[in-house]
N, C-alpha and C positions, 0 to 999 in steps of 0.2 A: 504494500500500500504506500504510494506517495501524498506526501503533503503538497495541497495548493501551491501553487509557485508562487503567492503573495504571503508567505510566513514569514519573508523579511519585514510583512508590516504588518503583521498579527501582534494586534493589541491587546494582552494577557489581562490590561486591568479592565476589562470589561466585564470581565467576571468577579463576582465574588467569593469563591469559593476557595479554598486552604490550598487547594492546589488541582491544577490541570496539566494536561500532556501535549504534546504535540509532535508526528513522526515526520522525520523529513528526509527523502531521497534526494540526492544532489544529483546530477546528468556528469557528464565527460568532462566539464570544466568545474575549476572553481568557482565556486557559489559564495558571495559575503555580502551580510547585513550591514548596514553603515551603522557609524557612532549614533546611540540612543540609549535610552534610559526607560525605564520603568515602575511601580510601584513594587510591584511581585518581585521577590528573587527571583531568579533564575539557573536552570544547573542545564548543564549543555552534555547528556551523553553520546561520547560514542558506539557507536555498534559494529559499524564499519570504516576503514581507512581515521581520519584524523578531523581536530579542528582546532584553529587558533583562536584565543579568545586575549582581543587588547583591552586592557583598564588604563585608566592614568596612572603611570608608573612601573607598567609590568606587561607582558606577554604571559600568555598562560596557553600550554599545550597540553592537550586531550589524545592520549592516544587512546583505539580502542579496548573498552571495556574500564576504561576512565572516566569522570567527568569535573566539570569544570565549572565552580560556585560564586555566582554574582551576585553578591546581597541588592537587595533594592534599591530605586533611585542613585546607582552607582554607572555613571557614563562607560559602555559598552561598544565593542562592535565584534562582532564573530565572522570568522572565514574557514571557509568548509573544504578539504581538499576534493579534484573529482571521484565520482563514483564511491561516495562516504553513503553511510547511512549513519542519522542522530536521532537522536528524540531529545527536546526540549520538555525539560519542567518546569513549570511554575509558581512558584510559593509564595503564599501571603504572607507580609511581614506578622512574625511571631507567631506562626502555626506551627513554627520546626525550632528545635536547638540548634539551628546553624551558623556557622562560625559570622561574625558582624564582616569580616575582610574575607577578598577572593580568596582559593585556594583549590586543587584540584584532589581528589578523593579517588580510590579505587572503590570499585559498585563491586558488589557479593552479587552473585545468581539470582537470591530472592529479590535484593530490592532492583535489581536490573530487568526482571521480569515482572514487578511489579507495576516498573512505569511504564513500559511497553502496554501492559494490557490498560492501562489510563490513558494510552495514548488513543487507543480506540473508541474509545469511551466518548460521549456527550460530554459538552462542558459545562452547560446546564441542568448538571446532574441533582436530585433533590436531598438537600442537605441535610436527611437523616435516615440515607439509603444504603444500599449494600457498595455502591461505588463511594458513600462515603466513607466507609467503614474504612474500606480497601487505603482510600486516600490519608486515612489515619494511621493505620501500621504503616504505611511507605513514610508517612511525615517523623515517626514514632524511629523508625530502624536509620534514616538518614542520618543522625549524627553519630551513630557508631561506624560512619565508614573511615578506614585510616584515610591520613593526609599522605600525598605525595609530593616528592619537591618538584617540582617540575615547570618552575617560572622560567621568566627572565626579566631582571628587573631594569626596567628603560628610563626614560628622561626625555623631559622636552627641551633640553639645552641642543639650540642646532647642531652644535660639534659632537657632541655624543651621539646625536640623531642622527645626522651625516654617517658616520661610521656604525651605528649601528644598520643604519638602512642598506648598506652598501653591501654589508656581512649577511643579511640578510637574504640579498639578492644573488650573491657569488660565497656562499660559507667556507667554500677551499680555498678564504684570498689569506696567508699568511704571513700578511703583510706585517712588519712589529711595528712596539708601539714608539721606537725611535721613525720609522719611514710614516706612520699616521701621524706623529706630531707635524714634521716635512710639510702634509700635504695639508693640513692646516694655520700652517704659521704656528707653528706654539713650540713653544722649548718643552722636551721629554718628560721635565721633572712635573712642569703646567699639567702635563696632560693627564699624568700620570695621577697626579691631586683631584683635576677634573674629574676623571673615570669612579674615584674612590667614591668622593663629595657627593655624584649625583646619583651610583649605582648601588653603592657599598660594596662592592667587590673592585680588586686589583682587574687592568686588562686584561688582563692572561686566565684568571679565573672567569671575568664574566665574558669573552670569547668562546672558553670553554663551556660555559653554560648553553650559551647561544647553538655550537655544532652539537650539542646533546640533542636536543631539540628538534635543532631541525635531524639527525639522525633518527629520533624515533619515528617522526613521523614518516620518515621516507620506511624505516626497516617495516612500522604498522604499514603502508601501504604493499607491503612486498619485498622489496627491494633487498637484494643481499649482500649482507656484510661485509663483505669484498667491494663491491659496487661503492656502498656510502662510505666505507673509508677513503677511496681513491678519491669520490665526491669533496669531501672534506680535508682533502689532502695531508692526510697521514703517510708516513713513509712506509710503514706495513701494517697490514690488518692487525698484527698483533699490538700493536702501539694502540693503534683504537681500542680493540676488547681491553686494553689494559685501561685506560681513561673510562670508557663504560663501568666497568668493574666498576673500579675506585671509588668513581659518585655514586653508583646506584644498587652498591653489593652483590651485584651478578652479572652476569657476560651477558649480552644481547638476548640470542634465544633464551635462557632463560627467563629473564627478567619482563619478557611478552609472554611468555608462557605463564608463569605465574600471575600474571596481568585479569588471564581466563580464564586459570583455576577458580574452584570452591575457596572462598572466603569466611571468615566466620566470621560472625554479625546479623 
């Protein structure tokens, strides 16, 4: 089942209910919602391939069987990779124990099956029925799901935006940060104060954050390991598993694999 091609502008607070669903099949291309905001939280799972969710201040990556928590009235925009399948949910402020700031969570079986069958579901559901029952254990089991790290914390200083968008664009550019100062005009130690000041992480750390990132999303789409290191231009595959490791306590396939195991919660 696909969603309407106009869920970029499905307005959640129309309802008033604790929470609603909504499934969306993305086509061949990237799909993204522009920057907006809402009443309702919102949690953005995936099921298939990936999606990026921007806040001010941070990138947040969904890989599948993750998802991705935007408290209410918190300036958004999500970008869907092709051929993803999501489901959005939607939460009324203080129907859930959920965290007050973004953060991306791994989903258990049950509460991933749970939104799914909401997602089918009327959204004008009568609010002392069995789909609200339903919508209460899902609101109930939500905040026992773990956090995952899996940001990247940004900035609206153009020079950090600049380099960030650039890395973005080309993630194998390993360019340092004496040749990025260069192309900005700034002496190395500037830059290096900059990068701390607006991100809290040294370049080299939040670089590396940034090629995690975009690694999972490519390896969640497919893509193999071999493949996304030369992408991200590691000198051998093993240098990459070893930086995967280190951040995220397992090697690649694992660490997806476990992703769509049984969860407890």
């Amino acid at each position: 089942m696909s969603a309407d091609p106009s869920w970029r502008s499905f307005d959640p607070d129309l309802s008033p209910r604790p929470a609603i669903a909504l499934r969306v099949e993305v086509p061949e291309h990237d799909s993204e919602a522009p920057l907006h905001r809402h009443r309702k939280g919102q949690l953005v799972l995936a099921l298939r391939g990936g999606a990026i969710c921007e806040v001010p201040g941070a990138v947040w990556m969904v890989p599948p069987h993750c998802a991705v928590w935007v408290p209410g009235d918190l300036p958004h925009s999500n970008r869907v990779t092709p051929n993803a399948r999501i489901c959005l949910l939607f939460v009324e402020p203080g129907a859930s124990a959920l965290p007050d700031k973004p953060c991306t969570v791994a989903i258990s079986p049950l509460v991933r099956e749970l939104i799914q069958h909401l997602a089918g579901l009327p959204h004008d559901y009568p609010a002392d029925g069995p789909t609200a029952r339903l919508a209460r254990v899902l609101l109930d089991e939500l905040p026992n799901m773990p956090v995952e790290q899996l940001h990247l914390p940004m900035s609206s200083e153009p020079r950090v935006r600049r380099i960030a968008d650039a890395l973005l664009r080309d993630p194998g550019d390993r360019s340092t940060l004496p040749e990025w100062a260069q192309r900005l005009a700034m002496s190395e130690r500037s830059l290096a104060r900059l990068m701390v000041r607006e991100t809290g992480l040294s370049f080299g750390r939040w670089r590396q954050q940034l090629q995690l990132l975009v690694a999972l999303r490519e390896l969640s789409a497919g893509a193999a390991v071999q493949r996304v290191s030369a992408e991200l231009g590691y000198e051998s595959v093993t240098a990459f598993i070893t930086m995967f490791k280190k951040a995220l306590g397992q090697p690649p396939a694992r660490y997806l694999a476990s992703l769509t195991g049984p969860r407890d919660g």
